[in-house]
PQR file of N, CA, C, O and H, with PARSE charges and radii, in Angstrom:
ATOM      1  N   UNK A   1      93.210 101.881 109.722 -0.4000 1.5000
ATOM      2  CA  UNK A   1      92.045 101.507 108.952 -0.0000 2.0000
ATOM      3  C   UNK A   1      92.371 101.649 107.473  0.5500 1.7000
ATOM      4  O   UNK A   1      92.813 102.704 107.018 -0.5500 1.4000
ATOM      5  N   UNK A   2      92.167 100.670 106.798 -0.4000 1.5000
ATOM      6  CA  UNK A   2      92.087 100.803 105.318 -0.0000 2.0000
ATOM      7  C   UNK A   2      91.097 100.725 104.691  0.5500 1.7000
ATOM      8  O   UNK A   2      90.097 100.328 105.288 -0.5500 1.4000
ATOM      9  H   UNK A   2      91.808  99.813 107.168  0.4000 1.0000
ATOM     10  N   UNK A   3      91.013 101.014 103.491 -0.4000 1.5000
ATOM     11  CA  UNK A   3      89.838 101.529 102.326 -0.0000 2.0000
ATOM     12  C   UNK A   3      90.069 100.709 101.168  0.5500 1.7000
ATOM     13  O   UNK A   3      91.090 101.173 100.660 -0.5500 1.4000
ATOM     14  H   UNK A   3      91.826 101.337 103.006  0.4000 1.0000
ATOM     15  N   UNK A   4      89.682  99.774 100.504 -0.4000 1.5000
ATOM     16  CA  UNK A   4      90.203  99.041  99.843 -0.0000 2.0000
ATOM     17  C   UNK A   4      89.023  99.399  98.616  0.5500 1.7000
ATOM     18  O   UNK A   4      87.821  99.243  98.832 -0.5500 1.4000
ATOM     19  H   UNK A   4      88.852  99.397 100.916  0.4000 1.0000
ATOM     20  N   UNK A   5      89.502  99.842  97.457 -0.4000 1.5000
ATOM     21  CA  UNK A   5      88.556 100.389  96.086 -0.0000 2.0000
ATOM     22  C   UNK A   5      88.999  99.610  94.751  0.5500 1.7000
ATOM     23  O   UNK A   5      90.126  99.494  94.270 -0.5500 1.4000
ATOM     24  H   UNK A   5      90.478  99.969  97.281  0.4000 1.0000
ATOM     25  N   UNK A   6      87.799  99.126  94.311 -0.4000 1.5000
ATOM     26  CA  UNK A   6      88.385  98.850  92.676 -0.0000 2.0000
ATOM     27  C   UNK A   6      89.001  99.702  92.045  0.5500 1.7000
ATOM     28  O   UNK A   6      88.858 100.882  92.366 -0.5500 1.4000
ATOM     29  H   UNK A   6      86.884  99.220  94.701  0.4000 1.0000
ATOM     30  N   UNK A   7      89.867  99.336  90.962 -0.4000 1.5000
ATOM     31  CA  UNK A   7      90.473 100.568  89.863 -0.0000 2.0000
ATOM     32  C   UNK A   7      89.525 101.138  89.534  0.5500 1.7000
ATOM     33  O   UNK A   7      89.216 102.325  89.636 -0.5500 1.4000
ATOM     34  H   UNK A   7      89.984  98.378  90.702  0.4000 1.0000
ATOM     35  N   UNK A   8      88.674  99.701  88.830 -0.4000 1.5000
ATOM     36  CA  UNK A   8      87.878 100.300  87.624 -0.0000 2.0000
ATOM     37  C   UNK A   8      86.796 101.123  88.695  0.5500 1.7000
ATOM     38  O   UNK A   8      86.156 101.750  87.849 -0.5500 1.4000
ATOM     39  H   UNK A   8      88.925  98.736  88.746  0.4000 1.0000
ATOM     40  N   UNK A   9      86.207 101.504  89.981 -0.4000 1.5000
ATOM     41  CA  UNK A   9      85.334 102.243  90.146 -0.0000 2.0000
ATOM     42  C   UNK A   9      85.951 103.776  90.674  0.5500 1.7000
ATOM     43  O   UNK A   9      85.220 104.744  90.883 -0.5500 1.4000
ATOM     44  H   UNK A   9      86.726 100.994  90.667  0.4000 1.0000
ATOM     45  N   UNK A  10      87.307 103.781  90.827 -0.4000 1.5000
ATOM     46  CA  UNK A  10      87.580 104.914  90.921 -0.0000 2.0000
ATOM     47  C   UNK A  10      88.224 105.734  89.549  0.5500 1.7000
ATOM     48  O   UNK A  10      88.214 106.962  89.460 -0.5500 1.4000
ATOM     49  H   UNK A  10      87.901 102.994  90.658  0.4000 1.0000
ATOM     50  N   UNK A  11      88.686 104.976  88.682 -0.4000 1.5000
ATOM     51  CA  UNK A  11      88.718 105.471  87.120 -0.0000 2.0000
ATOM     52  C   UNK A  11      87.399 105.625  86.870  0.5500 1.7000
ATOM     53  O   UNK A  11      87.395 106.481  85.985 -0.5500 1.4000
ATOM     54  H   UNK A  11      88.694 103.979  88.755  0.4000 1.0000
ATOM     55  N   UNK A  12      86.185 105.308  87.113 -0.4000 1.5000
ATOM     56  CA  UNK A  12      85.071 106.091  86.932 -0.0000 2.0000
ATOM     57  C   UNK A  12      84.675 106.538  87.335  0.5500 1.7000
ATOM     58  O   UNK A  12      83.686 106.796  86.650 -0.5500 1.4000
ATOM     59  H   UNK A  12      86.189 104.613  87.832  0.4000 1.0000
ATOM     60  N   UNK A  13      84.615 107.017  88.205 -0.4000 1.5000
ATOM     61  CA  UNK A  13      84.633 108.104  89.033 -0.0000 2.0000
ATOM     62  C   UNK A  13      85.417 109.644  88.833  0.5500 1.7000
ATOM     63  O   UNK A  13      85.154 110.780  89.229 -0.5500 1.4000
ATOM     64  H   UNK A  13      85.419 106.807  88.762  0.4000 1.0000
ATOM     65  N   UNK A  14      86.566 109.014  87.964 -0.4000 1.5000
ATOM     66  CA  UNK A  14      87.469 110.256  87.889 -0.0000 2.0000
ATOM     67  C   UNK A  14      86.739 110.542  86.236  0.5500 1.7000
ATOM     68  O   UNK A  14      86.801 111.620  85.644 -0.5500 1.4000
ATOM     69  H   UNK A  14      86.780 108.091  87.643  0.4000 1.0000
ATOM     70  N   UNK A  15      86.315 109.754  85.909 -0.4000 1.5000
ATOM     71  CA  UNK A  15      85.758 109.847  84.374 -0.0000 2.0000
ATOM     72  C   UNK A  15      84.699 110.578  84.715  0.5500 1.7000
ATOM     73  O   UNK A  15      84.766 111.582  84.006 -0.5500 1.4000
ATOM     74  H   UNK A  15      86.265 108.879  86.390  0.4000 1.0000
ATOM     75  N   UNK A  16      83.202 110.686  85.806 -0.4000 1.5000
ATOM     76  CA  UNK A  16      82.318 110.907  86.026 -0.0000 2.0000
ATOM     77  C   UNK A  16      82.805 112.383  86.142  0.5500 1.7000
ATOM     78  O   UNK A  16      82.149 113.196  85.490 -0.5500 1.4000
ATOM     79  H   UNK A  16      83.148 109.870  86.382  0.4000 1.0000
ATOM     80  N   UNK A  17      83.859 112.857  86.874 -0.4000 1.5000
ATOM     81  CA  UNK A  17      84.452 113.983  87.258 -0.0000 2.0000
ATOM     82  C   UNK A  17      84.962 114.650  86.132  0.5500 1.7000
ATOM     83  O   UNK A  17      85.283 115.757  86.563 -0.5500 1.4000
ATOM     84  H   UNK A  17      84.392 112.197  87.403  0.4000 1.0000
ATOM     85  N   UNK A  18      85.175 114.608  85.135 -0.4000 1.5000
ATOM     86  CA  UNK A  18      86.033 115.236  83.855 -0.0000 2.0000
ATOM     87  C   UNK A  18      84.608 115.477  83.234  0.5500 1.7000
ATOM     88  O   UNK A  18      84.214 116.618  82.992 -0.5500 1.4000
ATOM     89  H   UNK A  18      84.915 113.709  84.785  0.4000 1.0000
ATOM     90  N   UNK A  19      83.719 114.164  82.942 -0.4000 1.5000
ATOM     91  CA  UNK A  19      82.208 114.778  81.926 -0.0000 2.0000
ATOM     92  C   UNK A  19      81.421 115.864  82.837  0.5500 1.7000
ATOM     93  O   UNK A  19      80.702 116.735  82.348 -0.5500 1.4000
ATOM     94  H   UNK A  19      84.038 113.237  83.138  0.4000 1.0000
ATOM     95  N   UNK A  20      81.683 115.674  84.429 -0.4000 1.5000
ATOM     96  CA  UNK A  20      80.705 116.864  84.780 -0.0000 2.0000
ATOM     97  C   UNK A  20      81.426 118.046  85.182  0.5500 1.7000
ATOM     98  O   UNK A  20      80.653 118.944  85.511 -0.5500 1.4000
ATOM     99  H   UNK A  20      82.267 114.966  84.827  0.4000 1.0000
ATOM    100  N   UNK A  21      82.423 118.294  85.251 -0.4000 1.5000
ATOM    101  CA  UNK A  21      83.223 119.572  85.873 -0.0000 2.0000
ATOM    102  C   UNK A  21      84.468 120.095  84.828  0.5500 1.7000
ATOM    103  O   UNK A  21      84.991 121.208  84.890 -0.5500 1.4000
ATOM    104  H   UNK A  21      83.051 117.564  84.984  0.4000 1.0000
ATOM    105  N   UNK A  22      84.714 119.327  84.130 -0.4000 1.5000
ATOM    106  CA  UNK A  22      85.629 119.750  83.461 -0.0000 2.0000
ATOM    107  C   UNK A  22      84.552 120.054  81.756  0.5500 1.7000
ATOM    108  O   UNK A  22      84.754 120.890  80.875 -0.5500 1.4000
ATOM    109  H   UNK A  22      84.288 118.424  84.080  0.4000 1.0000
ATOM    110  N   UNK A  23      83.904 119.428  81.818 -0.4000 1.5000
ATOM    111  CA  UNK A  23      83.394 119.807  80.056 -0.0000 2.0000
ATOM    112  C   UNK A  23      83.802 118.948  79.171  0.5500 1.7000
ATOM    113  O   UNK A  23      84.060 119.266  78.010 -0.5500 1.4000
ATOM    114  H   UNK A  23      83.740 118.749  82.534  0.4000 1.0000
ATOM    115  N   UNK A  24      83.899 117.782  79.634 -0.4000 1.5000
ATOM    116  CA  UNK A  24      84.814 116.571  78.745 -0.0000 2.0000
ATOM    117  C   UNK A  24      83.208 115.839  78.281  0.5500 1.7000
ATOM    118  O   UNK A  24      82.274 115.458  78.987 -0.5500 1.4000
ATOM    119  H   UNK A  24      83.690 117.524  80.578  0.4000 1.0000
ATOM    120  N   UNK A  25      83.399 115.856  76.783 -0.4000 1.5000
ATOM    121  CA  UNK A  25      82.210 115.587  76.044 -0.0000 2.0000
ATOM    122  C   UNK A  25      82.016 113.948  76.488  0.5500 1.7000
ATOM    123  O   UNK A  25      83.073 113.437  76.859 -0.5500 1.4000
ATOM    124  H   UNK A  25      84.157 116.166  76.210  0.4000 1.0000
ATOM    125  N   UNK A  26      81.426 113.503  76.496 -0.4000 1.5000
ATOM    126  CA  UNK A  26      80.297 111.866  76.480 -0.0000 2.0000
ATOM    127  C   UNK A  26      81.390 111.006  75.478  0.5500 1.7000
ATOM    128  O   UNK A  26      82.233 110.183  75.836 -0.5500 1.4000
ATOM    129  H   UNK A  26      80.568 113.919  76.194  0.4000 1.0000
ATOM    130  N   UNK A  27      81.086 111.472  74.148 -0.4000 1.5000
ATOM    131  CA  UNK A  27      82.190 110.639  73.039 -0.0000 2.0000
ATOM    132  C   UNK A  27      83.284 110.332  73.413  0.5500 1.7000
ATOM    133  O   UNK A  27      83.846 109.264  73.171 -0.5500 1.4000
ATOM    134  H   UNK A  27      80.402 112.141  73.857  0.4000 1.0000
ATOM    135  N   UNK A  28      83.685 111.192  74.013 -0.4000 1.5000
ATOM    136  CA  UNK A  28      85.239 111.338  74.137 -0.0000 2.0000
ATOM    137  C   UNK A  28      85.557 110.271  74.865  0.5500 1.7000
ATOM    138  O   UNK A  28      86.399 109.468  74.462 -0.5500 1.4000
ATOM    139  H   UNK A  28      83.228 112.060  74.209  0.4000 1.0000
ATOM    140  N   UNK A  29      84.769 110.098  76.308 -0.4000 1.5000
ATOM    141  CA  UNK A  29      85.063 109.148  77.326 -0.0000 2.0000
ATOM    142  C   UNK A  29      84.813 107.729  76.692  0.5500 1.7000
ATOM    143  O   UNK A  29      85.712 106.920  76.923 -0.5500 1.4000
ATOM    144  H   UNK A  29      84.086 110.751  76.635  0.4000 1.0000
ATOM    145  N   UNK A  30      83.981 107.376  76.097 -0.4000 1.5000
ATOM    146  CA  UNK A  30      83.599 106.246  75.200 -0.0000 2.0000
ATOM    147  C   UNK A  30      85.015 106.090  74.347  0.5500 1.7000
ATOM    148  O   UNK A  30      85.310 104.899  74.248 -0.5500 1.4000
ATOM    149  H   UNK A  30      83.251 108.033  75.910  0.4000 1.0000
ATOM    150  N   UNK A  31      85.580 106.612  73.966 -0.4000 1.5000
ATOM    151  CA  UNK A  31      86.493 106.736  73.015 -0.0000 2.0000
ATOM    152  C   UNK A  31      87.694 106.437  73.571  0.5500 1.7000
ATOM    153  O   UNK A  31      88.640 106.215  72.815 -0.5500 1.4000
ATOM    154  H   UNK A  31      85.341 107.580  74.046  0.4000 1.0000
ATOM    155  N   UNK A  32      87.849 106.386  74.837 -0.4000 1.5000
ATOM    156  CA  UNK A  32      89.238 106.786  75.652 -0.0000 2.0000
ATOM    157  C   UNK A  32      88.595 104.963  76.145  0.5500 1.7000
ATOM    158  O   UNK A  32      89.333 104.008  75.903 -0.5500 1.4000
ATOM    159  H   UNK A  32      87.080 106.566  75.451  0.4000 1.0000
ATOM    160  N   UNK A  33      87.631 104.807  76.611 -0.4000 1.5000
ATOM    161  CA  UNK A  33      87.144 103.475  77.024 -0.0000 2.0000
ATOM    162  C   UNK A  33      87.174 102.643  75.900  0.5500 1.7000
ATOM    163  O   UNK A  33      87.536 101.518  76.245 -0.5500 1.4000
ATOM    164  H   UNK A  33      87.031 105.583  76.807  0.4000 1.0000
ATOM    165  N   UNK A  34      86.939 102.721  74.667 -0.4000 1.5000
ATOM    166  CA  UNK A  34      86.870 101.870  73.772 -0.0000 2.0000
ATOM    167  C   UNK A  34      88.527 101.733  73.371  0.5500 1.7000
ATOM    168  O   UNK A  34      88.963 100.586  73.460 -0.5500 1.4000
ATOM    169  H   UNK A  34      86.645 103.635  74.387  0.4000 1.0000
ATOM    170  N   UNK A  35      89.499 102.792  72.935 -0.4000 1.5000
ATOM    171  CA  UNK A  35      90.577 102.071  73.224 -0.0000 2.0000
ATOM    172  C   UNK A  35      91.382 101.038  74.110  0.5500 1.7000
ATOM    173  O   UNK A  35      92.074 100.055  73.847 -0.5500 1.4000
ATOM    174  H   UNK A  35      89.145 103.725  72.863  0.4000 1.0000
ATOM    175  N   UNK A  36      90.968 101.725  75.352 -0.4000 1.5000
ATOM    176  CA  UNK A  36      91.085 100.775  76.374 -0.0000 2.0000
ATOM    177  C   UNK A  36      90.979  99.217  76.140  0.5500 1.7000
ATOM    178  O   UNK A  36      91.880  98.379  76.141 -0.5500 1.4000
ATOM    179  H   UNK A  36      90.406 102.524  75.565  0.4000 1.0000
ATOM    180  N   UNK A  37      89.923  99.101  75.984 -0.4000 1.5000
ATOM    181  CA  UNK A  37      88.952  97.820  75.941 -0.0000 2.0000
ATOM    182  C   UNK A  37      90.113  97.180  74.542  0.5500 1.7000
ATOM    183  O   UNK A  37      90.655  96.120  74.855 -0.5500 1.4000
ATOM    184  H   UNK A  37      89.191  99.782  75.984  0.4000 1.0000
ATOM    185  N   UNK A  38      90.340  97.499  73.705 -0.4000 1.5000
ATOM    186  CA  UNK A  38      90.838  97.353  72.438 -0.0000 2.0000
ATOM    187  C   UNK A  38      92.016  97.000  72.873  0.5500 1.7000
ATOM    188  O   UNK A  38      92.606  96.037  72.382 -0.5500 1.4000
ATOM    189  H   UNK A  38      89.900  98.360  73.451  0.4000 1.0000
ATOM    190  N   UNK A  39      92.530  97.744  73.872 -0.4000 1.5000
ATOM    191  CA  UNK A  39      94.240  97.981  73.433 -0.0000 2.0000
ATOM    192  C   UNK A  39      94.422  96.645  74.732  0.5500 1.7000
ATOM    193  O   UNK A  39      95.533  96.136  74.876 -0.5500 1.4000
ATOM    194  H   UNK A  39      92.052  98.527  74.271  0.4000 1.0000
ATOM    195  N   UNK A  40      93.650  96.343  75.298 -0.4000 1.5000
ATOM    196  CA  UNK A  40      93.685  94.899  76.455 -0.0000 2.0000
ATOM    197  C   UNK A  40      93.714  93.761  76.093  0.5500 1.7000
ATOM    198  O   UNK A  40      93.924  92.856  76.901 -0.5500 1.4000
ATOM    199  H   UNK A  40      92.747  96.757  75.181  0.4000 1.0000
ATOM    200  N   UNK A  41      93.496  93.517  74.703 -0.4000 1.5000
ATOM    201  CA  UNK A  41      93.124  92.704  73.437 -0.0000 2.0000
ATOM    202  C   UNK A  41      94.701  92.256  72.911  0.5500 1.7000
ATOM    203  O   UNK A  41      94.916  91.127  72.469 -0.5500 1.4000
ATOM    204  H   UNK A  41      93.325  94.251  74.047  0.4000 1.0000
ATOM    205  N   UNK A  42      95.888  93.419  73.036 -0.4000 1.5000
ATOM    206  CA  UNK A  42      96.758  93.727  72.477 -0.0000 2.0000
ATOM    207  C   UNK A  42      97.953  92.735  73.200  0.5500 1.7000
ATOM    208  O   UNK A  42      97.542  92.075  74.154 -0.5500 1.4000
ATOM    209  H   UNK A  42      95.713  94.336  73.395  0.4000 1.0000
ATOM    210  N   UNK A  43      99.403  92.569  72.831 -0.4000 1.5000
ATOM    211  CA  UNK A  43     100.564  92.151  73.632 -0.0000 2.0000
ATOM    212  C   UNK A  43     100.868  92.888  74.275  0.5500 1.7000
ATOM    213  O   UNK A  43     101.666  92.558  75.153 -0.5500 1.4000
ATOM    214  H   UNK A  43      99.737  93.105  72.056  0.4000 1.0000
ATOM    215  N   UNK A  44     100.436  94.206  74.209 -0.4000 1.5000
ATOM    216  CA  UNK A  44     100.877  95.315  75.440 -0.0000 2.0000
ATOM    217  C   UNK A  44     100.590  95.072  76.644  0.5500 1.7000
ATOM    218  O   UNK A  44     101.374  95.269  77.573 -0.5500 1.4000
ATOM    219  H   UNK A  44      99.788  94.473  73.496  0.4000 1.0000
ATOM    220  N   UNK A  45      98.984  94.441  76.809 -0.4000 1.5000
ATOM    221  CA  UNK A  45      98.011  94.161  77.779 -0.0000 2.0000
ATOM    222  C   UNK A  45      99.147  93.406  79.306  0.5500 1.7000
ATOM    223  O   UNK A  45      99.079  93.994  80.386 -0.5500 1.4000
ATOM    224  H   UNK A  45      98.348  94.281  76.055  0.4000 1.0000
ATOM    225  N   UNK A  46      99.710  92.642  79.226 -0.4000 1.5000
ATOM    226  CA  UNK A  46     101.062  92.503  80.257 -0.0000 2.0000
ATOM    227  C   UNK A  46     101.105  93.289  80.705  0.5500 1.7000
ATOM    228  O   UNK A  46     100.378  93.523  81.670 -0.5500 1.4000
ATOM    229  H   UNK A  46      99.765  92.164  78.349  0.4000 1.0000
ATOM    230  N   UNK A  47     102.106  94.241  80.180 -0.4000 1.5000
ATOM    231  CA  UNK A  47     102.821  95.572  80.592 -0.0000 2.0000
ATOM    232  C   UNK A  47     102.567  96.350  81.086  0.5500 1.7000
ATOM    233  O   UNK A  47     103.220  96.947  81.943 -0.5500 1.4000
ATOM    234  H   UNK A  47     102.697  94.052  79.395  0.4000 1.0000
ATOM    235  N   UNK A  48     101.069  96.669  80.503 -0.4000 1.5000
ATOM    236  CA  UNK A  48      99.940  97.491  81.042 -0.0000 2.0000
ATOM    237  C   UNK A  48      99.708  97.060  82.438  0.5500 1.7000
ATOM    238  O   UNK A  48      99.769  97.807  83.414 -0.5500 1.4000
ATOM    239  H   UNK A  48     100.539  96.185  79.808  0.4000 1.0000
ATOM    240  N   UNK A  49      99.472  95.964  82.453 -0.4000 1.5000
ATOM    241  CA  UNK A  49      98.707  95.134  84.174 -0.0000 2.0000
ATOM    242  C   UNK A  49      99.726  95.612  85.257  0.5500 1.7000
ATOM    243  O   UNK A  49      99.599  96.288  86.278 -0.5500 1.4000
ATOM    244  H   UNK A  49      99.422  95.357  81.660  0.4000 1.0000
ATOM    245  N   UNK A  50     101.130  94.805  84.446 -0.4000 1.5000
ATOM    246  CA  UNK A  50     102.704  95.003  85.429 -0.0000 2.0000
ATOM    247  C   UNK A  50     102.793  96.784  86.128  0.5500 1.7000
ATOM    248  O   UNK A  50     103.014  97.093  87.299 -0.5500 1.4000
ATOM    249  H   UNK A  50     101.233  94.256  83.617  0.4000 1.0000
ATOM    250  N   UNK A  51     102.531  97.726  84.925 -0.4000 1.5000
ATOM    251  CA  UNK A  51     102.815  98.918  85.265 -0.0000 2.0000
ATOM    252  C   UNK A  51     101.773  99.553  86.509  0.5500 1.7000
ATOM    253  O   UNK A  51     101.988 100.409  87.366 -0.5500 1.4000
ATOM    254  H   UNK A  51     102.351  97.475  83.974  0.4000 1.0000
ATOM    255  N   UNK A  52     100.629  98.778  86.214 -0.4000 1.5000
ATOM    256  CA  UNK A  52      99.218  99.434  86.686 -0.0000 2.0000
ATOM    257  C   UNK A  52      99.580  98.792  88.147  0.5500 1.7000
ATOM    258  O   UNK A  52      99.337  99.425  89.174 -0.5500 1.4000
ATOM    259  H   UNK A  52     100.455  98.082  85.517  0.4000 1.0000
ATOM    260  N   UNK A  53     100.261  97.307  88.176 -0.4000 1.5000
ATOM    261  CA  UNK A  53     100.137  97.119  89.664 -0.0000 2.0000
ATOM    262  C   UNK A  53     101.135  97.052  90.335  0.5500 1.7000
ATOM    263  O   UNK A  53     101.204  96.471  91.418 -0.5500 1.4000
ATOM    264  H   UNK A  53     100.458  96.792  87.342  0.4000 1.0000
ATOM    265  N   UNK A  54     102.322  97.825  89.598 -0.4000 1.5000
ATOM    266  CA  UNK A  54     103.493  98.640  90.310 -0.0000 2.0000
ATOM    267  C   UNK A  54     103.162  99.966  90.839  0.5500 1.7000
ATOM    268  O   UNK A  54     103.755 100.397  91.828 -0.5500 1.4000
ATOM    269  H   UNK A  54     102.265  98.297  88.718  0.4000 1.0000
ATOM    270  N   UNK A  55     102.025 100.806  90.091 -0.4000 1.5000
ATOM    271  CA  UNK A  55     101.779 102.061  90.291 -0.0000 2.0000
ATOM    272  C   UNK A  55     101.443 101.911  91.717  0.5500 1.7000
ATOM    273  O   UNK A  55     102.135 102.076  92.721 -0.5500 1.4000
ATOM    274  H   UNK A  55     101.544 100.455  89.288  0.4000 1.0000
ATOM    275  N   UNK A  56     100.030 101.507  91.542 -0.4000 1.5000
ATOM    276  CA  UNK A  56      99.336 101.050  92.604 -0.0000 2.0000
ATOM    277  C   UNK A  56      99.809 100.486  93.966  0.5500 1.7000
ATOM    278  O   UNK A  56      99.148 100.791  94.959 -0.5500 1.4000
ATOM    279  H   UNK A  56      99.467 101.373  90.726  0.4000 1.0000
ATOM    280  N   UNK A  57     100.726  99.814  94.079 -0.4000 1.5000
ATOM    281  CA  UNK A  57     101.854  99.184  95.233 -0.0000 2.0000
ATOM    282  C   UNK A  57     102.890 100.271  95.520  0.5500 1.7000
ATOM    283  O   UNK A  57     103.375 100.100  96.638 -0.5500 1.4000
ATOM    284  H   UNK A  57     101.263  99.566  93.273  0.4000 1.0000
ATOM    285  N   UNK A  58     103.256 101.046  95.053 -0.4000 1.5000
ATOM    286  CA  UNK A  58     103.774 102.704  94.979 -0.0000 2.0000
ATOM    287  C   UNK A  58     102.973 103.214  95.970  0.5500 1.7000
ATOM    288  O   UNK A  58     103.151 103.175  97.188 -0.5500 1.4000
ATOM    289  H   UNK A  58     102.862 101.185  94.144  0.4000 1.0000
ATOM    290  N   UNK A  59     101.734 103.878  95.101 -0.4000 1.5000
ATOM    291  CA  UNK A  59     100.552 104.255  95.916 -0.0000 2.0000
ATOM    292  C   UNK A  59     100.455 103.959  97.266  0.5500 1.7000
ATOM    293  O   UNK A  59     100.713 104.844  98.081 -0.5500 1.4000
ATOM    294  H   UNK A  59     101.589 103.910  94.112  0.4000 1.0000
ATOM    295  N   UNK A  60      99.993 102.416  97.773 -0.4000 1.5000
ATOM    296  CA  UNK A  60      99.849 101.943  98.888 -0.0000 2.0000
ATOM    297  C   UNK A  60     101.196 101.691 100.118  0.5500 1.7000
ATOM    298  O   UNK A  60     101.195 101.464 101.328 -0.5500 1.4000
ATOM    299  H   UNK A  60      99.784 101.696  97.111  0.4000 1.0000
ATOM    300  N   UNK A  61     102.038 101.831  99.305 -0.4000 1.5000
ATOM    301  CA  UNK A  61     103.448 102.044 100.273 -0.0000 2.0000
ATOM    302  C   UNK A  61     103.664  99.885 100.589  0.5500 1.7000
ATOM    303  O   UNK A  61     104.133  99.293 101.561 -0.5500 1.4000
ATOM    304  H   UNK A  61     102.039 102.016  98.322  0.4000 1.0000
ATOM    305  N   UNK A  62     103.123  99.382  99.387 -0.4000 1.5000
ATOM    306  CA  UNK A  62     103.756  98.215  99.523 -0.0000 2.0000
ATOM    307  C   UNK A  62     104.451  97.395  98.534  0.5500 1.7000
ATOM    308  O   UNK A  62     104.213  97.121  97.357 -0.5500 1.4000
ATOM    309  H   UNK A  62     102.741  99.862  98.597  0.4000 1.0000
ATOM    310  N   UNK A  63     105.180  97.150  99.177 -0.4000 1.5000
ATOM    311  CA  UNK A  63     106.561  96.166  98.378 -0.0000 2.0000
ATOM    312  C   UNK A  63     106.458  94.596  97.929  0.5500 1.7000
ATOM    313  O   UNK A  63     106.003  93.837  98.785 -0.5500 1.4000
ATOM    314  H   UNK A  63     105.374  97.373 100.132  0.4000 1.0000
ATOM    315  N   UNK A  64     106.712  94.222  97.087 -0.4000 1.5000
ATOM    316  CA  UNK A  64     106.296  92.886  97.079 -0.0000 2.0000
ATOM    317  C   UNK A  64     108.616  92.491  96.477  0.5500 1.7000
ATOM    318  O   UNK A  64     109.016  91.343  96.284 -0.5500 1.4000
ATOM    319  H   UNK A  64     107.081  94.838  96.391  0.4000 1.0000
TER
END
């Protein structure tokens, strides 16, 4: 059986988890999201995707 999850709802989720258990202020997460958002804008934005969906295929134990 598999479980198949968006990034983006389990990066918020792990975000939801840092503002309520760890003490990670509101701004901060906005701040870490607004780069984000910014830096996707960027020529990095490739690299970023490539790395994110090598990680991820790591993760899942599949090879392309």
């Amino acid at each position: 059986m598999s479980v198949s999850l968006p990034l983006v709802f389990v990066l918020g989720v792990i975000a939801w988890a840092a503002i309520k258990f760890l003490g990670t202020r509101l701004w901060v997460a906005v701040v870490i999201a607004l780069f984000g958002f910014w830096l996707s804008q960027t020529v990095l934005a490739p690299v970023i995707e490539s790395g994110t969906r090598s990680g991820v295929d790591v993760v899942n134990g599949t090879n392309r």
